[in-house]
PAZAPA-4460 file (N, C-alpha, C; in steps of 0.05 Angstrom, whole numbers, plus 32768, in hexadecimal, padded with zeros to 4 digits):
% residues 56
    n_x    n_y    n_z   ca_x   ca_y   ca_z    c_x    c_y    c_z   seq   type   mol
   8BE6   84EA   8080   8BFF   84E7   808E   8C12   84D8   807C     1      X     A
   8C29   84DF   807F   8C39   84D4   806B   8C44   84B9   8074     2      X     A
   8C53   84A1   805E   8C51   8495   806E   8C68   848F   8077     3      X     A
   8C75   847F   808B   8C89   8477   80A0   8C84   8491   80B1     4      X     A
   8C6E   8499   80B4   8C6C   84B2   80CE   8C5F   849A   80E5     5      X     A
   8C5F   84AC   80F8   8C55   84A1   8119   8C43   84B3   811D     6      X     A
   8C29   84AF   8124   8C14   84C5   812C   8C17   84B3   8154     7      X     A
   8C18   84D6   815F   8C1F   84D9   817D   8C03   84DC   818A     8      X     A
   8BF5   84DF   8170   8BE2   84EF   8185   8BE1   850E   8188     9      X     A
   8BC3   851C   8196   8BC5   8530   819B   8BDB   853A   81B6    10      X     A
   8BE7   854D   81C4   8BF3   854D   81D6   8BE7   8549   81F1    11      X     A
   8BCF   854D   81F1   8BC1   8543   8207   8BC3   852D   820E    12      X     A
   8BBF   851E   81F9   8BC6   8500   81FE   8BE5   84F6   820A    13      X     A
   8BED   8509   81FB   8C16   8500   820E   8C0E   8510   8223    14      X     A
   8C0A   851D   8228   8C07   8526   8243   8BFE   8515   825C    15      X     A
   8BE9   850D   8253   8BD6   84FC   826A   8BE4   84E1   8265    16      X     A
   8BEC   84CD   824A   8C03   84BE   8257   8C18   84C0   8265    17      X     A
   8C25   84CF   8265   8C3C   84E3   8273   8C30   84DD   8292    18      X     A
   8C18   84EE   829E   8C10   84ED   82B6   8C08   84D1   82BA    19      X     A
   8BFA   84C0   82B0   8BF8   84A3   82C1   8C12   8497   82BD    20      X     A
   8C1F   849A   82AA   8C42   8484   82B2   8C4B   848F   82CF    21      X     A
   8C4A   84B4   82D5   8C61   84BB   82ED   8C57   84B5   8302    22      X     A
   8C31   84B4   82FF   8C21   84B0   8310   8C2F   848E   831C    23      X     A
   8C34   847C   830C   8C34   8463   830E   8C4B   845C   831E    24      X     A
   8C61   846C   8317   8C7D   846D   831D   8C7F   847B   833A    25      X     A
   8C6E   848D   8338   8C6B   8493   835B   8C5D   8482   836C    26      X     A
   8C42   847A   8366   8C42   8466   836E   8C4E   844D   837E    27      X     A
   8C67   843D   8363   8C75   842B   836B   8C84   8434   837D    28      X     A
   8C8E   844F   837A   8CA5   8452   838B   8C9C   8461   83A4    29      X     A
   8C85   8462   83B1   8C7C   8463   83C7   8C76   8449   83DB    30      X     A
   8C71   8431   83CB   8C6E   8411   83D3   8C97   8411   83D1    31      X     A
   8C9A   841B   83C9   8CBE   8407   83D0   8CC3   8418   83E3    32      X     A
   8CB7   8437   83E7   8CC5   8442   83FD   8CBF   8431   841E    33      X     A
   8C9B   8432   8421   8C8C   8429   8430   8CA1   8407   842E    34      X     A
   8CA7   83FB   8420   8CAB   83E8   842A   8CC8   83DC   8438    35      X     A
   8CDF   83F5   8429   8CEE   83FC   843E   8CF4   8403   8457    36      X     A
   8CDF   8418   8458   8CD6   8425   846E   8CCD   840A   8488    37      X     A
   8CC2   83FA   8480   8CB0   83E5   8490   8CC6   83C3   848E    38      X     A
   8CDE   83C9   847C   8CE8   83B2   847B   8CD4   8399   8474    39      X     A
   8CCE   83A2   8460   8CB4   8387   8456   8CB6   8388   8433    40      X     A
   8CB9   8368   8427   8CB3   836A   8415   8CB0   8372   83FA    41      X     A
   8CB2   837F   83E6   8CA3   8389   83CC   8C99   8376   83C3    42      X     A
   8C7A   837A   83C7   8C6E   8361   83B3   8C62   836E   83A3    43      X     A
   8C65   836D   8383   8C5C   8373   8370   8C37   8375   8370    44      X     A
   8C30   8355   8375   8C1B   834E   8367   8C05   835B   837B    45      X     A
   8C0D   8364   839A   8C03   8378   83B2   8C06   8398   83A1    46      X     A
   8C12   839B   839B   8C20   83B7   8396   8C0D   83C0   837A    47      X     A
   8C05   83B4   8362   8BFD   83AD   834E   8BEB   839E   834C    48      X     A
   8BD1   8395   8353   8BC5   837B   834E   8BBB   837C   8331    49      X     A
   8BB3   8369   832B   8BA5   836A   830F   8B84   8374   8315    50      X     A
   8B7E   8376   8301   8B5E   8377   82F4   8B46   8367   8308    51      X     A
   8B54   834A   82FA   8B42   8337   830C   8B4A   8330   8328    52      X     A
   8B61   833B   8338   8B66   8337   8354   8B4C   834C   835B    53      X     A
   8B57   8368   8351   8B4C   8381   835C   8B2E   8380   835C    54      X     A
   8B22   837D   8348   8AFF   836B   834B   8AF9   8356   835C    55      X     A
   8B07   834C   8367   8AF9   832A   8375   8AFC   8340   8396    56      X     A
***
């Protein structure tokens, strides 16, 4: 590879990051709808927990 190039990856790979970012983004924006909807809140750390919340 020459150099000052960027290796992307095969396209599969942009692909399937592609699908978990919109995946993620729908997601969020189903918790802000729901929480419109219900007049309650956005709490992030509910919406998202971490690693070690999601295990305990």
């Amino acid at each position: 590879m020459p150099a000052g190039t960027i290796h992307l990856g095969t396209g599969l790979d942009l692909a399937a990051a592609a699908l978990t970012s919109w995946h993620c983004f729908n997601r969020m924006i189903g918790q802000l709808y729901h929480c419109l909807q219900h007049r309650k809140l956005f709490d992030e750390d509910t919406a998202f927990p971490t690693a070690l919340v999601a295990a305990a």
